[in-house]
C-alpha positions, 0 to 999 in steps of 0.5 A: 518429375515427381513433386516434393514433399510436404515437408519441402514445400514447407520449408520452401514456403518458410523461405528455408529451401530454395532449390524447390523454387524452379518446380514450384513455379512450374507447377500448378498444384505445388505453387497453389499448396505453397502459397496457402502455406505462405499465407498460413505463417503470415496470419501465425506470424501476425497472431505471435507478433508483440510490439513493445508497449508505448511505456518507454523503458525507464532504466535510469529512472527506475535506478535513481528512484531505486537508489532512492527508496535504497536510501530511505529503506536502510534509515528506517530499518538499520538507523545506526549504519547509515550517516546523517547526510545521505538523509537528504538523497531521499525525495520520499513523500508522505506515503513513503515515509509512511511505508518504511516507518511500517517496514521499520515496525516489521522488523521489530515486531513480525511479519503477521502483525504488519501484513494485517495492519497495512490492509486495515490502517491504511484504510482506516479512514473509508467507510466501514462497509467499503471496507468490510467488502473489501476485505471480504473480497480477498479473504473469499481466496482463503479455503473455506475450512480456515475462516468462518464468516458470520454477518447480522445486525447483532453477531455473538459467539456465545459463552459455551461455544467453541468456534475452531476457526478464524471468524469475520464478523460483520455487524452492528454489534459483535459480542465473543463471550466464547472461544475463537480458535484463531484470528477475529476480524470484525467491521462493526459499530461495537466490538466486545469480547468478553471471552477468549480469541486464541489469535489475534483481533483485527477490527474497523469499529466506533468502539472496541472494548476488552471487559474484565476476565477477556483474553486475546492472546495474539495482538490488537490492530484496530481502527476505532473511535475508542479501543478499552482493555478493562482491569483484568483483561489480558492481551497475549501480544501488542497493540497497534491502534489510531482511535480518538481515545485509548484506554489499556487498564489490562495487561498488555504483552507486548509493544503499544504503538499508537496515535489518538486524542485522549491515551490513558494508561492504567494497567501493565504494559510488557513492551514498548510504550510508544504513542502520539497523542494530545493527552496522555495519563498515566493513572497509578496502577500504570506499569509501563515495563519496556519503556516510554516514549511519548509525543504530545502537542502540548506540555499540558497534555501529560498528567501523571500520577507519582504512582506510575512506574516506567521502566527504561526510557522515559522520553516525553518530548513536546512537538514545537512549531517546525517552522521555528527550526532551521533544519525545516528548510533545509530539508524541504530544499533537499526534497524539493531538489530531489524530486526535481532531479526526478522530474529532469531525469523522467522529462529527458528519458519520456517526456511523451510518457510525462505529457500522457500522464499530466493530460490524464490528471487533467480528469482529476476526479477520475484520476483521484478515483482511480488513485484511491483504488489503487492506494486501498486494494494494492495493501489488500491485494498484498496481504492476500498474496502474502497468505502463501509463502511464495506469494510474498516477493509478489506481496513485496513487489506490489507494496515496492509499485505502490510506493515508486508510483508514490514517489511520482504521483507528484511531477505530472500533477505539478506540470499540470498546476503550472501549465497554463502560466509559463512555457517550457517543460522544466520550468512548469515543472520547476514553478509547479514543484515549488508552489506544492511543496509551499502547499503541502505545509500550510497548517492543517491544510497541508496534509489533505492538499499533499494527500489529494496530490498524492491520489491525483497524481497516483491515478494519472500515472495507473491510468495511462500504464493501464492504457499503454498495457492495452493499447499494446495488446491490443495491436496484435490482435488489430494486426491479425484482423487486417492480414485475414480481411473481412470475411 
């Protein structure tokens, strides 16, 4: 009897021809090729397997978190639909807060400005050089054609040059008393134009100043111990600045929204003028055209002159003690309700996955670490995905991780805190959860006690999602070494 074909043994060696079995067994040769065809598909087997990653799925989780970032997304960006009460289905901390106040800014004044402000006022707080890499590094992405880089210890555009392309200028001084046909970005001690830049300014600097006759004609976003516009300075688009001292005496476009020490307005202001200052002046020549409105630590901040116009709203409001209000403690309770709910729901669903991430914030200088990078290069990872229109829902999906993992840094870090004192899971949590939410408003302390929870927490969560992510690939790869044997 002649023997099968290849393709026989084949399917036979599949499990897929079972009336080739009574020659096989009788035959030497078609029993030894179907048995390296056998062992064939197990080693392919093996290499395709792919188990699911010790991440348990997090479905309802992830649709009460989704309800309520849905929640907060909706007051910030359409305040007038939503009513008052579903204010307090919203466990957002601070970074949440933060994020759709800027989602709220995109709305109103586009998405370039805001895509640039989320990289650099995020990390307005780091160091100038870290950032510069940083920067350095996503925009390395970018054709070479479309930015130019210029670096020393004093970088200057000179008056009779023309540069027809972006500029990243990294320096102790940066001087443009030319053209830049495009957008300046600049890490320096000191910024001055004293020319003309076709695009928008975005700097990390000690001081930026506008001199008389300068031009910008997109927007001002910065970061700086001063930013000034001289009289006769003009400003094409608007001002999104935190500085310890703010003076625009030029002619600014569009909407100022900023925070500092000292703010003085001397000049004409086309939009919005919204600020959160301890000073503010408005000195005679002060046109503000769209409006004002104004926070202050104190009464005595606000001096201003009889001359100043304001057109529009003219609101000044003095921010008193929030423990004195009644709705101080209402909300904390509903926060601190929500985020139990949130803590219940993902001890019920994984409480492996919680316990994983509160031993991993027991490294709490790793997990700050890494908590911080995750915080710093997420915007920065964002704004180079949102380069290109079809890297923007990836650009919104990471900014939508990096405020979910916000909203989680909390719990496995108030397990931890409570760990040591009671038992039982809930009540850890329970204990935890109230001493930081008393934590997180004690005067002056509270923001940098809410900010290192935030990063501690952030970081455990990132680290073991990385772990689990590895781990379970590299499973596959163990499976394969054990079905091929040492060599």
């Amino acid at each position: 009897m002649s023997c099968p074909s290849m393709e026989d043994l084949e399917m036979f060696a599949a499990g897929e021809l079972s009336e080739a079995g009574n020659h096989v067994a009788g035959c030497p040769a078609c029993r030894e090729v179907t048995s390296a065809l056998a062992h064939e598909n197990t080693l392919l087997a093996a290499a395709l397997a792919f188990e699911p990653s010790p991440w348990p799925p997090l479905a309802p989780l992830s649709s009460v978190i989704a309800s309520a970032i849905a929640v907060r997304a909706g007051w910030a960006l359409w305040p007038d639909m939503l009513p008052e009460f579903l204010r307090l289905l919203d466990p957002a901390a601070f970074a949440a807060s933060a994020a759709f106040r800027a989602a709220a800014w995109l709305r109103a004044e586009g998405l370039l400005m805001l895509l640039s402000a989320a990289a650099l006022l995020f990390c307005a707080r780091f160091a100038r050089r870290g950032l510069a890499a940083l920067l350095l590094f996503a925009l390395a992405a970018v054709p070479s054609h479309a930015l130019i880089r210029r670096a020393g210890e004093a970088v200057e555009v000179a008056a009779a040059e023309s540069v027809a392309d972006s500029v990243l200028a990294l320096g102790d001084t940066v001087t443009i008393a030319g053209t830049v046909q495009g957008n300046l970005f600049s890490f320096a001690r000191r910024v001055e134009v004293r020319g003309r830049v076709t695009g928008s300014l975005i700097a990390l600097a000690e001081r930026i100043e506008l001199r008389e006759g300068a031009v910008v004609e997109g927007d001002i976003i910065a970061g700086a111990g001063s930013v000034q516009l001289d009289r006769g300075s003009r400003l094409g688009g608007g001002v999104i600045a935190g500085s310890d001292r703010i003076r625009l005496a030029g002619e600014v476009g569009r909407a100022v929204l900023a925070g500092a020490d000292s703010i003085t307005a001397a000049g004409a202001v086309k939009g919005e003028f919204r600020v959160s200052a301890g000073e503010l002046i408005l000195e005679p020549a002060a046109r503000l055209e769209g409006g004002l409105r104004a926070e202050l630590a104190s009464a005595s901040g606000l001096r201003r002159s009889p001359e100043a116009v304001v057109s529009g709203a003219d609101e000044v409001t003095v921010e008193g003690s929030e423990y004195a209000e009644p709705f101080f403690y209402v909300w904390a309770a509903a926060q601190f309700a929500g985020t139990l709910l949130i803590a219940w729901l993902w001890w019920r669903i994984s409480p492996a996955t919680l316990a994983r991430c509160t031993d991993a914030a027991r490294l709490a200088w790793r997990s700050a670490a890494v908590g911080l990078a995750v915080m710093v290069l997420a915007p920065v990872a964002a704004l180079l995905l949102a380069i290109s229109l079809a890297g923007l829902p990836l650009a919104a999906a990471l900014i939508a991780l990096l405020v979910w993992g916000a909203l989680l840094a909390t719990i496995p870090v108030a397990r931890l805190i409570a760990g040591g004192r009671i038992p039982g899971a809930m009540p850890q949590l329970v204990l935890g959860l109230l001493l930081i939410t008393i934590a997180v408003r004690i005067p002056f302390a509270g923001s940098v006690i809410s900010a290192a929870i935030v990063l501690v927490g952030l970081g455990a969560c990132a680290w073991e999602a990385a772990h689990a992510a590895a781990g379970a690939w590299r499973k596959p790869a163990a499976a394969a070494g054990s079905v091929l044997g040492p060599e």
